[in-house]
C-alpha positions as CSV (number, residue, x, y, z in Angstrom):
1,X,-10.4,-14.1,-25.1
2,X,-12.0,-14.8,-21.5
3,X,-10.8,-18.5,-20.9
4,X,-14.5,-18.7,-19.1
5,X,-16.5,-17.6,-21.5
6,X,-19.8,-19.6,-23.0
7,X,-19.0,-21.4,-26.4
8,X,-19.1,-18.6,-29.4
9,X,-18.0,-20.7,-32.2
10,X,-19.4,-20.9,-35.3
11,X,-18.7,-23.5,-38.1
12,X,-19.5,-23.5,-41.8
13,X,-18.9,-26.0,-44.1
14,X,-15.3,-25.7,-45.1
15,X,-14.3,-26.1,-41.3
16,X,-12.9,-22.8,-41.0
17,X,-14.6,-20.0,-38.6
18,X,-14.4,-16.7,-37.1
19,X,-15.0,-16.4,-33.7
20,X,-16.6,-14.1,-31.3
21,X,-20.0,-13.7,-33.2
22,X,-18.3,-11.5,-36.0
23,X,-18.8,-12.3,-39.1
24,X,-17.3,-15.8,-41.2
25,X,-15.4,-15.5,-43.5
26,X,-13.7,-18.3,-45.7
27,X,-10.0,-18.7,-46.0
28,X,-11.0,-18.5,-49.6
29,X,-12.8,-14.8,-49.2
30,X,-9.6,-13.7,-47.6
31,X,-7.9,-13.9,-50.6
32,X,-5.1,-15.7,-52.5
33,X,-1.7,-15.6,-50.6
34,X,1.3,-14.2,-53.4
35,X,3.2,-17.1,-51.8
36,X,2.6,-20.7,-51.6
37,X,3.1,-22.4,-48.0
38,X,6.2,-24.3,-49.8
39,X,7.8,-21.2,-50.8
40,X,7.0,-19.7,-47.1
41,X,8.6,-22.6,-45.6
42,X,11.5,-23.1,-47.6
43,X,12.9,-19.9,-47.0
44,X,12.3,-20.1,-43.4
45,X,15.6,-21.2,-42.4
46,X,17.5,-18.2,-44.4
47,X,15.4,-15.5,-42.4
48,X,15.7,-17.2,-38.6
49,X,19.6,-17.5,-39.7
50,X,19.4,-13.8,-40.5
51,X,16.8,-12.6,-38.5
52,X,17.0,-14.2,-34.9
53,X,20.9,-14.5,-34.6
54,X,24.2,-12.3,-33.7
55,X,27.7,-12.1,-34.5
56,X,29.8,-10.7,-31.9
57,X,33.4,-10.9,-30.3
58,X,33.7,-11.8,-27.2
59,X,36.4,-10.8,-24.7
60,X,36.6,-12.9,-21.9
61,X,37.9,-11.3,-18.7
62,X,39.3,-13.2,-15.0
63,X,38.5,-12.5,-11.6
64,X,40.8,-9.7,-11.6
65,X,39.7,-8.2,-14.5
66,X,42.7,-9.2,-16.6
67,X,42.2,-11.2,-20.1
68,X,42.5,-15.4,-19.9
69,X,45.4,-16.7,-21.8
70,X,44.5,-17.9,-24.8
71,X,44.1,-22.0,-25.1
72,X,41.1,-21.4,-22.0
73,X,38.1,-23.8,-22.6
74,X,35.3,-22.2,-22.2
75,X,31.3,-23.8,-22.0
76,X,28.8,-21.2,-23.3
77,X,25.3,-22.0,-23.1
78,X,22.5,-19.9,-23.7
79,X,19.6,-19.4,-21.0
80,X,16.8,-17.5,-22.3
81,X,15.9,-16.1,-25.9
82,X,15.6,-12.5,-26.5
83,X,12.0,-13.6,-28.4
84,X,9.2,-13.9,-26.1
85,X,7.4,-17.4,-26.2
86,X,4.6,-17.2,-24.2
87,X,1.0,-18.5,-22.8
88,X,-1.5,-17.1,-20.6
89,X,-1.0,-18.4,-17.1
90,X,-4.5,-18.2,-15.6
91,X,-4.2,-21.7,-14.1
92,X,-1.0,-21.7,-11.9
93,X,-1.5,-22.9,-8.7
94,X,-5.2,-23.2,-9.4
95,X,-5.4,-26.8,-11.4
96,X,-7.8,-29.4,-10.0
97,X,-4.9,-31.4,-8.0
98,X,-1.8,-30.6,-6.1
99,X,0.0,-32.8,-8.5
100,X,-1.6,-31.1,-11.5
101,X,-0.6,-27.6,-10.0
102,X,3.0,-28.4,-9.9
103,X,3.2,-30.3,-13.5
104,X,1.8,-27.6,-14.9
105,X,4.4,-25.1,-13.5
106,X,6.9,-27.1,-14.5
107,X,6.1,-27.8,-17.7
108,X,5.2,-23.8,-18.4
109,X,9.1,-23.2,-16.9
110,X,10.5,-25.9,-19.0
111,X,9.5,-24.4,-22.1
112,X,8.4,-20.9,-22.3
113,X,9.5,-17.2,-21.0
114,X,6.9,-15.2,-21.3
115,X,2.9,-15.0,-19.8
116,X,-0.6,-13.3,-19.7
117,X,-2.1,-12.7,-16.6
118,X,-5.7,-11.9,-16.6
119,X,-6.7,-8.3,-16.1
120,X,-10.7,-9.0,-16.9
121,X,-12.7,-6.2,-15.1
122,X,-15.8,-8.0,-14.2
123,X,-14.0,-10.9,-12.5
124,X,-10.8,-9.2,-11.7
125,X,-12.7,-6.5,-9.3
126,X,-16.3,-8.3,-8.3
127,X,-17.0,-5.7,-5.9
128,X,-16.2,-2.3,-6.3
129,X,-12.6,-1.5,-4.9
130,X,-12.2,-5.4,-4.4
131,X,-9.4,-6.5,-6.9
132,X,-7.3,-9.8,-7.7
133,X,-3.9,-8.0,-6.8
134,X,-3.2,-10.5,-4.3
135,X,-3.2,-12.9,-6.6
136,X,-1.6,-11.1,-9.4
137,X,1.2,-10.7,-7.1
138,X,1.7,-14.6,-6.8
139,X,2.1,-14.9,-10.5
140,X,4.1,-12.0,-10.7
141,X,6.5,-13.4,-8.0
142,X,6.3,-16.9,-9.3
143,X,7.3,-15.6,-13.2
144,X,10.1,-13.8,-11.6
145,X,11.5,-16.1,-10.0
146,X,11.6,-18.3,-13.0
147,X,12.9,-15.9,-15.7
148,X,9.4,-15.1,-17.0
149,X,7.9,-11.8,-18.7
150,X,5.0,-11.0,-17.8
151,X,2.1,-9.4,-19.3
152,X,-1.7,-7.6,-18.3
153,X,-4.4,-8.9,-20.0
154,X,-6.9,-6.6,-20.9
155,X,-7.7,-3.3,-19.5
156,X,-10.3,-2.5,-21.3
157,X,-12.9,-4.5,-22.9
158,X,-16.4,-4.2,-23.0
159,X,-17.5,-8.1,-23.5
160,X,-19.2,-8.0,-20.0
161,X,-20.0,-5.1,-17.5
162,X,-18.5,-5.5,-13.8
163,X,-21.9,-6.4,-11.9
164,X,-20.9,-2.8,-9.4
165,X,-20.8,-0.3,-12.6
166,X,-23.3,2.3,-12.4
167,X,-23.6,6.2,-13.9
168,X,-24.0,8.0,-17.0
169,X,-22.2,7.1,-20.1
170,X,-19.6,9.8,-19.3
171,X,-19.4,8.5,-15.4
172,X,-18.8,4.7,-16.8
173,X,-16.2,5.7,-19.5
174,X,-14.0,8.1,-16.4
175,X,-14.3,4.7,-14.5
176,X,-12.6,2.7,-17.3
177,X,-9.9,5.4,-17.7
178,X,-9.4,5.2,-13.9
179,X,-9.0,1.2,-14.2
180,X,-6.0,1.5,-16.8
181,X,-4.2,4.1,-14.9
182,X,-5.0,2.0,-11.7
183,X,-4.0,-1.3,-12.9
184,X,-0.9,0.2,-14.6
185,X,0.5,2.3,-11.7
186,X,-0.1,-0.7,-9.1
187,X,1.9,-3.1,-11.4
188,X,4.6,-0.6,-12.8
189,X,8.1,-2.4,-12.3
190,X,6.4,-5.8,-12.3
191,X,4.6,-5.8,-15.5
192,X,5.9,-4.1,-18.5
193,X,3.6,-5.1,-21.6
194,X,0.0,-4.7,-20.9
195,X,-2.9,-5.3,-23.7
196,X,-4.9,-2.2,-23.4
197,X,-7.8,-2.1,-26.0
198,X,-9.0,-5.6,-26.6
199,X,-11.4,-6.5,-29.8
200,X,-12.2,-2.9,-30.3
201,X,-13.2,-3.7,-34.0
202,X,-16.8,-5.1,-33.2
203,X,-17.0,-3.0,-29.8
204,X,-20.5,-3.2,-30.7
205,X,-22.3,-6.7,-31.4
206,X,-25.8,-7.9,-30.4
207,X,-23.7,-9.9,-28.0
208,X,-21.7,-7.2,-26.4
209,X,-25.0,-4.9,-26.2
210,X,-26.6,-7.6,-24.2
211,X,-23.9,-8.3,-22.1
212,X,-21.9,-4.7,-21.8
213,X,-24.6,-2.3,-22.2
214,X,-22.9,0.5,-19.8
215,X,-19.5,0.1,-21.4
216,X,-20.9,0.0,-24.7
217,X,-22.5,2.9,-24.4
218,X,-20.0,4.8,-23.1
219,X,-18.4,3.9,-26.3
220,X,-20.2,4.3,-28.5
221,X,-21.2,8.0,-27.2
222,X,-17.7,9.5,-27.7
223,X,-16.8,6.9,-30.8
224,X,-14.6,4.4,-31.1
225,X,-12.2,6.3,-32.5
226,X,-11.9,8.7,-29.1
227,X,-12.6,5.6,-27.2
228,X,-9.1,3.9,-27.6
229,X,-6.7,7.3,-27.7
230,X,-8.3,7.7,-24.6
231,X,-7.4,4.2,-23.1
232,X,-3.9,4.3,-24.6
233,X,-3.2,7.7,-23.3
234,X,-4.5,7.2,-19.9
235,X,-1.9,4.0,-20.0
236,X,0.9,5.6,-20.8
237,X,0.4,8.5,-18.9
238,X,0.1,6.1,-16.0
239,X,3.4,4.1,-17.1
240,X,5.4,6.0,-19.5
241,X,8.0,3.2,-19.6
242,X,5.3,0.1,-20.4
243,X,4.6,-1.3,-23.9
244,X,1.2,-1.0,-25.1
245,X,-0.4,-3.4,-27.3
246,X,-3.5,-2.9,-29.8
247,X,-5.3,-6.4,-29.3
248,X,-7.7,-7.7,-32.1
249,X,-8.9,-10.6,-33.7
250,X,-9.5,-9.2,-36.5
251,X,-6.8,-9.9,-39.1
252,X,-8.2,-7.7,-42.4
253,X,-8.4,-4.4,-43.6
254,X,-11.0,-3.5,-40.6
255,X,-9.2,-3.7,-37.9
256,X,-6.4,-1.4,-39.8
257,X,-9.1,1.1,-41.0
258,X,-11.0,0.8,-37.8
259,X,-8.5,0.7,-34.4
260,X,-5.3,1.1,-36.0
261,X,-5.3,4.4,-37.8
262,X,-7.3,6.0,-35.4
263,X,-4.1,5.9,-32.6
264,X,-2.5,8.7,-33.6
265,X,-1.7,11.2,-31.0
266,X,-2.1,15.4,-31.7
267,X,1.3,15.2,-32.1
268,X,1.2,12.5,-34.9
269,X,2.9,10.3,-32.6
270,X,2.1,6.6,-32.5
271,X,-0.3,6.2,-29.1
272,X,0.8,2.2,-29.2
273,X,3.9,0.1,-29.2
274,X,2.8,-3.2,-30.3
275,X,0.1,-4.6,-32.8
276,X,-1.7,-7.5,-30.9
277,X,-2.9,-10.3,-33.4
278,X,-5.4,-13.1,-32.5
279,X,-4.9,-16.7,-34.0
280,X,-7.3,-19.2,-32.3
281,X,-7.7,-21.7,-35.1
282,X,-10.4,-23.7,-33.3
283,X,-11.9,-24.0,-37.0
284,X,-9.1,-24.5,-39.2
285,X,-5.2,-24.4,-39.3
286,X,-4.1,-21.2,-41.5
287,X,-1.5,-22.3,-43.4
288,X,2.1,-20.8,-43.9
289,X,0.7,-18.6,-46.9
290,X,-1.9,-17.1,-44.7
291,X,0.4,-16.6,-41.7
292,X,3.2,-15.4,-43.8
293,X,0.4,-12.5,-45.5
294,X,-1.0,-11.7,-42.1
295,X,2.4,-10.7,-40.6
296,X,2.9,-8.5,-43.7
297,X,0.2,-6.7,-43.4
298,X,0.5,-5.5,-40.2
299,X,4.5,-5.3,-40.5
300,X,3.8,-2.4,-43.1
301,X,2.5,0.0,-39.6
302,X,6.3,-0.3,-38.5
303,X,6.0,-1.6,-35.3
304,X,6.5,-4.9,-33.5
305,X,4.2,-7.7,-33.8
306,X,2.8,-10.2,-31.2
307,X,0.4,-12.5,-32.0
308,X,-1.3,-12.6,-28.8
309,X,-3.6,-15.7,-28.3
310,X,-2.8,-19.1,-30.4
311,X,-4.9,-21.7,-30.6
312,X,-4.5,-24.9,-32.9
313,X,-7.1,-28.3,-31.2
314,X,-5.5,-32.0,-31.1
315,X,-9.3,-33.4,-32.2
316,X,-12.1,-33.0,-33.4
317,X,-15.6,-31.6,-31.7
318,X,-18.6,-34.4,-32.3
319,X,-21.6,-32.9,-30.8
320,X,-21.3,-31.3,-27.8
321,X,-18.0,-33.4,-27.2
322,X,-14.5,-32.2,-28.1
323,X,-11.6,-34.5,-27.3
324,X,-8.1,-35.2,-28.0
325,X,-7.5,-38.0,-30.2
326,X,-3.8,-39.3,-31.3
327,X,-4.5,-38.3,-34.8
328,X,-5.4,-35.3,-33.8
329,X,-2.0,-34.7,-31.5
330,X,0.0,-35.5,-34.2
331,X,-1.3,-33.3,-36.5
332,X,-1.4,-30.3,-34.0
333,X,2.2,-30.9,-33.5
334,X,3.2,-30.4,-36.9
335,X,1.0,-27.3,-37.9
336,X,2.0,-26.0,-34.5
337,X,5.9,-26.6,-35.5
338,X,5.3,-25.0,-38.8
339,X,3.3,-22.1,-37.8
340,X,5.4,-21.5,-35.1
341,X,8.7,-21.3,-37.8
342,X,7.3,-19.3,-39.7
343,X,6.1,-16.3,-37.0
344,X,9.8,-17.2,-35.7
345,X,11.4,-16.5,-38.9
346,X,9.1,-13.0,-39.4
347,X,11.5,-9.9,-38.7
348,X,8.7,-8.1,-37.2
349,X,7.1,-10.9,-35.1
350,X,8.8,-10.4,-31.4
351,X,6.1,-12.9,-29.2
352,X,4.1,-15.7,-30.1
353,X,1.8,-16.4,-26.9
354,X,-0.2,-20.0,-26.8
355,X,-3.7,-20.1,-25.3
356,X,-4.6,-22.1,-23.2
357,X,-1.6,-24.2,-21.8
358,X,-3.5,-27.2,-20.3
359,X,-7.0,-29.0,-22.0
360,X,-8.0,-28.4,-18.3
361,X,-10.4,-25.8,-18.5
362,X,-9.1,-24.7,-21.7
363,X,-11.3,-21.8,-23.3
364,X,-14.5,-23.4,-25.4
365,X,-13.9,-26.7,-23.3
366,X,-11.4,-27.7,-26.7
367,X,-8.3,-29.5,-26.4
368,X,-6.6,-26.9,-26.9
369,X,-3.6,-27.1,-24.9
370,X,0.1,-28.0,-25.4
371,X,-0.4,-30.4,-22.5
372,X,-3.5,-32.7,-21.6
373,X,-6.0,-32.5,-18.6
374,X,-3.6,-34.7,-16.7
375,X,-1.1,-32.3,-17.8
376,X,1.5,-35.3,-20.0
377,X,2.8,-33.2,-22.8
378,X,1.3,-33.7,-25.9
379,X,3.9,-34.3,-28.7
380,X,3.4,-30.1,-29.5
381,X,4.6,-29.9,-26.6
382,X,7.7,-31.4,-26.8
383,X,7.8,-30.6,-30.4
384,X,7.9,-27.1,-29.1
385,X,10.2,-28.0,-26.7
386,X,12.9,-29.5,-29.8
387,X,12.3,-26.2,-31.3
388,X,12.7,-23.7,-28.4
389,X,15.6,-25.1,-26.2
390,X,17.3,-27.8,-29.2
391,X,17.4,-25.8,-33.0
392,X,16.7,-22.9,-32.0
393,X,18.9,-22.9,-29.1
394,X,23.0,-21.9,-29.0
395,X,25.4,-24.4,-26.5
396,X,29.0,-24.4,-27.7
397,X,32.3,-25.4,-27.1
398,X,35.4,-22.3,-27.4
399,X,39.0,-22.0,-26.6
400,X,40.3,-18.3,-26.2
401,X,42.5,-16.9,-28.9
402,X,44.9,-13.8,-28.4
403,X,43.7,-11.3,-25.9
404,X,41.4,-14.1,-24.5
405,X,39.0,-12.8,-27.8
406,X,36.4,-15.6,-29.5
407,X,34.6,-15.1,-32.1
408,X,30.4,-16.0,-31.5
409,X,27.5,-16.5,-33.1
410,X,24.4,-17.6,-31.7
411,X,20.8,-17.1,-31.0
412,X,20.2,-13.3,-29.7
413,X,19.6,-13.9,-25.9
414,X,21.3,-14.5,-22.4
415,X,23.9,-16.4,-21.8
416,X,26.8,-17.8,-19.3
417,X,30.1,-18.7,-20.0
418,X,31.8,-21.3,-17.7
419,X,35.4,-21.4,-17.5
420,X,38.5,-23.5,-15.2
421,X,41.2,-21.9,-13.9
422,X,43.0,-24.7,-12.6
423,X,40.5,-26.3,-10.1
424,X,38.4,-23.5,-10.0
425,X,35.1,-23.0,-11.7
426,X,34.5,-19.4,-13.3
427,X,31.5,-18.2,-14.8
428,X,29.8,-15.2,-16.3
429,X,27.3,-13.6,-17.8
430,X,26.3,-11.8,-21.4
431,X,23.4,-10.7,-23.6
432,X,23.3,-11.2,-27.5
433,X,21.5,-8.2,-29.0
434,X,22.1,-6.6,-32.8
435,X,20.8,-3.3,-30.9
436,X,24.2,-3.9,-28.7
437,X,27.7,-3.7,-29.2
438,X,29.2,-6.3,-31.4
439,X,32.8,-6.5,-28.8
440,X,31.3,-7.9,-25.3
441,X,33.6,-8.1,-22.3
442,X,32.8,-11.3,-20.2
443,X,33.5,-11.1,-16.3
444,X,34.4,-14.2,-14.9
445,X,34.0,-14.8,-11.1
């Protein structure tokens, strides 16, 4: 979603909606769940045990390389998950105070690892040959500093035409392919998952006519089946090594039969990495039994899943006014806590990315964000912040046994290990991964 775009959404009477002028569709019409939210939340526990968690042994090596004697204390404390907790990031540095600016990138740091950075054509290159990369940079540099993965966001979408594109159908598509392959060999080494097809389902609404008739066109002459192989492969032809991402809002049968099917290379090879699921719930919080179904649906293509723009409002919208109200906070932080869980406790879930972080300028002017316009957390926030770096987070206490060997279990992730050798402060470093080896040497130095 464009965090600028006008208001698009449209409510019905049982308060839930569907966004982006496509049709709406009751969370009654999308049929009944196998499983009730209780039964989804119950087990939730059981799978993020299973799931999200390692076993290994851990060998803990001195300066010299030789094995501590056993009876060493040893501090291990983890420092970043493996699972990619995320937000778009389109406000850093740009908030409407200095103060603002830096709560906001602390509070981003404090809490999450991974971010969207905005890749939108027709603001990201106004003129022709004129790009953002400056500023892209600055994010990129600020992310990486902080220990945060970093994501492009889209390159290609036809909601609005860049101002500058002329030519013939043909002409305008080459220039799209051009703008992948651009954007991904500019940023290759500094951002490594990329959204490449964005709402491709309803390439073609009233809206998008109006808006995008050049790139809808150019769509819509060589089919939208054509359309994305052709974005993916320019993408990866570009950046063999990046992970692409199918990004839709659509959660049904469409987008499957539509988008999904349809990236298949000549040599039956899978053109994408990563199904990209929308879940603004501006209109309605989903429920564990709906979130539960969604990711099994799209778990059955056999690839990872990251749901790619969350959205659940702390209050209500009266008129043209929509405002945070303490009801409203608590209650975001408890469906956010529970939806959140159960994504987490999905095998095939691997990122969950918020949108937008702040209620300043959030997207449809909603209070949408983890934190407020004055950027205070909202309890999600810290609820978040319990969930993220407290339960689901691995600090414990060890003493080596023979051959300086511990046994661990923890969260899959980084870590350090601190250690004292007399008056001397060791440490080191490891990674918790099931696709890893289950013995880890630790250097201390």
């Amino acid at each position: 979603m464009d965090m600028n775009r006008r208001s698009l959404l449209k409510t019905a009477g049982m308060g839930a909606a569907w966004i982006a002028g496509a049709p709406y569709v009751s969370f009654a019409q999308r049929g009944a769940s196998t499983r009730t939210n209780e039964q989804v939340l119950s087990e939730a526990q059981e799978r993020i045990e299973k799931h999200r968690k390692g076993t290994a042994t851990l060998r803990i090596l001195g300066p010299g390389g030789q094995p501590l004697p056993a009876g060493a204390d040893l501090r291990i404390r983890q420092t970043r998950h493996k699972f990619l907790f995320g937000c778009n990031i389109f406000k850093l540095g740009r908030c409407r105070t200095a103060e603002d600016n830096a709560a906001y990138a602390e509070r981003f740091a404090e809490l999450l690892n991974f971010a969207t950075l905005p890749f939108y054509w027709w603001t990201y290159e106004r003129q022709k040959g004129q790009t953002l990369d400056d500023r892209t940079d600055e994010i990129v540099r600020w992310c990486d500093a902080h220990g945060i993965t970093t994501k492009g966001h889209p390159l290609a979408w036809n909601y609005v035409d860049p101002q500058w594109l002329t030519g013939t159908p043909e002409e305008v598509m080459q220039l799209q392919l051009e703008r992948i392959a651009r954007c991904m060999e500019r940023f290759k080494g500094d951002i490594g998952i990329w959204d490449v097809v964005n709402e491709a389902t309803h390439y073609d609404r009233e809206e998008l006519k109006r808006n995008s008739p050049k790139l809808t066109e150019a769509i819509a002459r060589i089919g939208i089946g054509e359309y994305v192989r052709r974005a993916f492969k320019a993408a990866r032809q570009a950046n063999p090594q990046a992970r692409l991402i199918i990004n839709d809002y659509r959660t049904d049968a469409a987008f499957a039969d539509k988008v999904i099917s349809e990236l298949v290379g000549e040599s039956g090879k899978l053109l994408y990495d990563i199904i990209g699921i929308q879940s603004h719930m501006h209109g309605g919080y989903w429920g564990s039994a709906h979130a539960w179904d969604v990711c099994e649906r799209f778990a059955k293509f056999g690839v990872p899943l990251h749901f790619t723009e969350t959205t659940v409002v702390s209050g209500p919208k009266q008129g043209s006014t929509w405002t945070t109200t303490p009801h409203g906070e608590q209650q975001q932080a408890e469906h956010v806590a529970e939806f959140y869980t159960v994504l987490f406790s999905h095998p095939a879930v691997e990122a969950v990315t918020w949108w937008d972080f702040s209620d300043q300028d959030a997207w449809q002017q909603a209070p949408a964000g983890l934190v407020r316009s004055d950027m205070s957390p909202k309890p999600a926030h810290e609820r978040l912040l319990d969930l993220i770096k407290g339960k689901w987070w691995t600090k414990t206490e060890a003493r080596t046994e023979a051959g300086a060997t511990i046994p661990f279990r923890g969260f899959l992730g980084n870590y350090e290990v601190e250690a004292r050798q007399g008056e001397r402060r060791l440490a080191g470093k490891f990674v918790l991964d099931k696709a890893l080896e289950t013995a880890i040497d630790v250097q201390l130095a």
